[in-house]
C-alpha positions in Angstrom: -52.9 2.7 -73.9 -50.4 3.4 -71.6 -50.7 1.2 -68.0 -49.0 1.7 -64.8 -48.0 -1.3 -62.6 -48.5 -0.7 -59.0 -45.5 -0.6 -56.9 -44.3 -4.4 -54.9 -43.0 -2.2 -52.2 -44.7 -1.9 -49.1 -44.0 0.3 -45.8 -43.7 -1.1 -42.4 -46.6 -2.3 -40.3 -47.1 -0.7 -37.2 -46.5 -3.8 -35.6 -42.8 -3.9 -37.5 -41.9 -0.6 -36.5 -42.6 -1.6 -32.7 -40.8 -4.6 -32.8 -37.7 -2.5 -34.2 -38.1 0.1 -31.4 -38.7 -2.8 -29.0 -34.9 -4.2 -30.0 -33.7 -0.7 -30.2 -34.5 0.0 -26.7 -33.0 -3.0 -25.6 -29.5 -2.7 -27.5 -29.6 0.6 -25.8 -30.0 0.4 -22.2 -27.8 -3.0 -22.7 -25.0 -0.3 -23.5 -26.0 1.8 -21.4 -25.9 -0.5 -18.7 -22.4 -1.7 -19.7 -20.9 1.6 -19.9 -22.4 2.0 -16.6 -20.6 -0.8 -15.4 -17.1 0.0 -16.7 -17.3 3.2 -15.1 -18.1 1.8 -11.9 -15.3 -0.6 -12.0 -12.8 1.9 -13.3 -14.1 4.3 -10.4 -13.7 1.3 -8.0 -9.8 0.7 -9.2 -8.9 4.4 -9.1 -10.3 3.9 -5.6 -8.2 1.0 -4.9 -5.2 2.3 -6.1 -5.5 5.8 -4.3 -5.9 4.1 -0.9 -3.2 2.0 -1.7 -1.0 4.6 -2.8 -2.1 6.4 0.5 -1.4 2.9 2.6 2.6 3.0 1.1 2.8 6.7 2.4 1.3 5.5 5.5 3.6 2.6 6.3 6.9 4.5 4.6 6.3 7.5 7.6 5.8 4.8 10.3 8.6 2.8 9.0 10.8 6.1 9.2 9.6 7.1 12.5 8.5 3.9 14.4 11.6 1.8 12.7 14.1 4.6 14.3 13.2 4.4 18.0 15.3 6.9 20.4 15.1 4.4 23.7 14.9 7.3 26.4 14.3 7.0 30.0 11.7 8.9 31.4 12.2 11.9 33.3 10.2 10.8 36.7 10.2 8.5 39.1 8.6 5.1 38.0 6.9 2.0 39.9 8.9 -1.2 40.7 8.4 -3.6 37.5 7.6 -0.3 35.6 10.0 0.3 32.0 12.1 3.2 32.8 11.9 4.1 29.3 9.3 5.9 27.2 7.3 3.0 24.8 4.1 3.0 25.8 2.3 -0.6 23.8 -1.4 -1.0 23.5 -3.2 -3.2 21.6 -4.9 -0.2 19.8 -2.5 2.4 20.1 1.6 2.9 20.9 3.2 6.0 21.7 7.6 6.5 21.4 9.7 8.1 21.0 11.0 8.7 17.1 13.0 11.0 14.7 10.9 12.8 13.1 12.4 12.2 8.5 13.6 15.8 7.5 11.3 15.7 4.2 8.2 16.6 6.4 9.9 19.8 7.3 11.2 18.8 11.0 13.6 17.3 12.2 15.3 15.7 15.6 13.5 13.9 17.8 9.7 13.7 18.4 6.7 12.0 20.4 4.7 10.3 18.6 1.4 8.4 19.0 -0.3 6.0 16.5 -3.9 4.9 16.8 -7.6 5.5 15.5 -9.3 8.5 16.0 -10.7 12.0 14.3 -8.7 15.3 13.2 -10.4 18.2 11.6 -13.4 15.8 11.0 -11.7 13.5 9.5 -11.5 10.0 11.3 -8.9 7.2 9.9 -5.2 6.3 11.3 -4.3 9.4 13.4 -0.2 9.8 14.3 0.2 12.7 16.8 3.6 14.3 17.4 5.1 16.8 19.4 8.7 18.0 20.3 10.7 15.9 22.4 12.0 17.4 25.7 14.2 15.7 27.9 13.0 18.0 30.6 9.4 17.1 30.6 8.6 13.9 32.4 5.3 12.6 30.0 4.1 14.4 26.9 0.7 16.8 26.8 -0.7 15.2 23.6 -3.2 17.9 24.1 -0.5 20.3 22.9 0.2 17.7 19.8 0.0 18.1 16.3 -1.8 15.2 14.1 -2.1 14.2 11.0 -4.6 11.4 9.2 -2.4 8.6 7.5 -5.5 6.6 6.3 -8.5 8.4 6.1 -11.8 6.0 7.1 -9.5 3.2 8.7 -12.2 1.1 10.4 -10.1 -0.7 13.3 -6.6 -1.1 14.6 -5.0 -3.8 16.5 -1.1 -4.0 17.4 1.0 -6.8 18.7 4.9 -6.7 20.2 7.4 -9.1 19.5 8.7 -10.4 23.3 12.2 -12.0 22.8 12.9 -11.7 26.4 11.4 -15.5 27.1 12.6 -18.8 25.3 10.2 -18.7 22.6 9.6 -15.1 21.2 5.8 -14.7 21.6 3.7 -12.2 20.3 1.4 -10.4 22.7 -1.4 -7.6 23.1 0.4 -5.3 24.7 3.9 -4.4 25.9 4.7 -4.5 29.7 8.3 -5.8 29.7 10.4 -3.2 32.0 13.4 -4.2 30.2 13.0 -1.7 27.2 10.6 -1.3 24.0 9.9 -4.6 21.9 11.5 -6.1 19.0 9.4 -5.7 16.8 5.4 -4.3 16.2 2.8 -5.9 14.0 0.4 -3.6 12.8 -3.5 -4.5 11.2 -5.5 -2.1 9.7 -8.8 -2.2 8.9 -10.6 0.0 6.0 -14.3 0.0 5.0 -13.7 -2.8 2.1 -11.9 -5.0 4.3 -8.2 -5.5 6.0 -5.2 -4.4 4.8 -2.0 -6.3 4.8 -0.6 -6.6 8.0 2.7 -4.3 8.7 6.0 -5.8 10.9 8.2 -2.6 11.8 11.5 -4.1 13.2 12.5 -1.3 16.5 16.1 0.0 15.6 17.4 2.2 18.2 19.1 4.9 16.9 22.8 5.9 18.1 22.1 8.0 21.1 20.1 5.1 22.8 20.0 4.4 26.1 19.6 0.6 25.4 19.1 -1.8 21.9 16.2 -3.3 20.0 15.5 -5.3 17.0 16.9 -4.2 13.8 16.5 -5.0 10.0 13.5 -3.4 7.1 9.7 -3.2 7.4 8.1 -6.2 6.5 4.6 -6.7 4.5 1.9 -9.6 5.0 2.5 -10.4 9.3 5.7 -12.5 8.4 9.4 -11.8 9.0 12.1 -12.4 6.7 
């Protein structure tokens, strides 16, 4: 007679299977979580690098345009103390006088004006320009062009290097009759925090009525 031994084998309890599932879920949304993660930093250092990338352009245009300073007097009659000349140094904004880098499609010489503000919706690190005249007294920056160097720039503060007394000084805002600064120190503010401060060294170009500072834009508030 012919017998038939039952099988050792034995399926899964339920209790098993949920444990398993249980462990499964958990190695899941522990992957998920970390993929999660990696994007999120990848997504924050494409950020980073972008509004880096877009800070360089930034301080290579002021450099060019801010670091070539046409010293012209102004066409009207000024104040006693007053600066005969066009630099106009506030400790959120400055307005010259520049020469505007061929590469942008212009050339010769320009207003310009640097300092916070909002273009076509868009608010950041607004420079305004306009064609210099030497027959108009005081540019209409209503008639200006703009364009946003740092989009969602927070806050910006300048300071003017005064080597006119016997310890250059740095100071808020630029009153000195006897012509534009030295140099300016730029700070920038964005949403994750400040940017490295920018020192643009004034060189007058040829034409000039009088001189300035001279030498290459410097990174981190500190002159070489």
């Amino acid at each position: 007679m012919t017998r038939f031994q039952k099988s050792g084998a034995a399926g899964f309890t339920l209790l098993e299977v949920l444990v398993v599932m249980s462990l499964l879920s958990l190695v899941m949304l522990g992957m998920g979580s970390a993929l999660r993660t990696t994007a999120q930093t990848g997504e924050r250092v494409d950020q980073r690098l972008m509004q880096a990338d877009e800070l360089r352009t930034a301080a290579s245009f002021i450099y060019s345009t801010l670091g070539r300073i046409s010293v012209k007097k102004i066409n009207a009659p000024v104040s006693a103390g007053e600066s005969p000349y066009f630099f106009v140094g506030q400790p959120d904004a400055v307005a010259w006088i520049g020469i505007m880098p061929a590469r942008y499609g212009a050339g010769g010489r320009y207003y310009f004006k640097l300092s916070l503000g909002e273009l076509d919706g868009k608010r950041g690190l607004v420079i305004h320009y306009l064609p210099w005249s030497d027959a108009s007294p005081l540019p209409d920056w209503t008639q200006a062009e703009g364009r946003v160097l740092v989009l969602g720039a927070t806050a910006f503060s300048l300071q003017y290097l005064d080597t006119n007394m016997d310890a250059p000084q740095w100071v808020s805002a630029w009153t000195s009759p006897e012509g534009p600064p030295d140099r300016v120190m730029l700070a920038l503010h964005g949403v994750e925090g400040p940017w490295p401060s920018l020192v643009v060294p004034l060189r007058p170009t040829p034409a000039s009525a009088t001189g300035a500072g001279s030498g290459g834009a410097v990174f981190g508030g500190s002159t070489p």
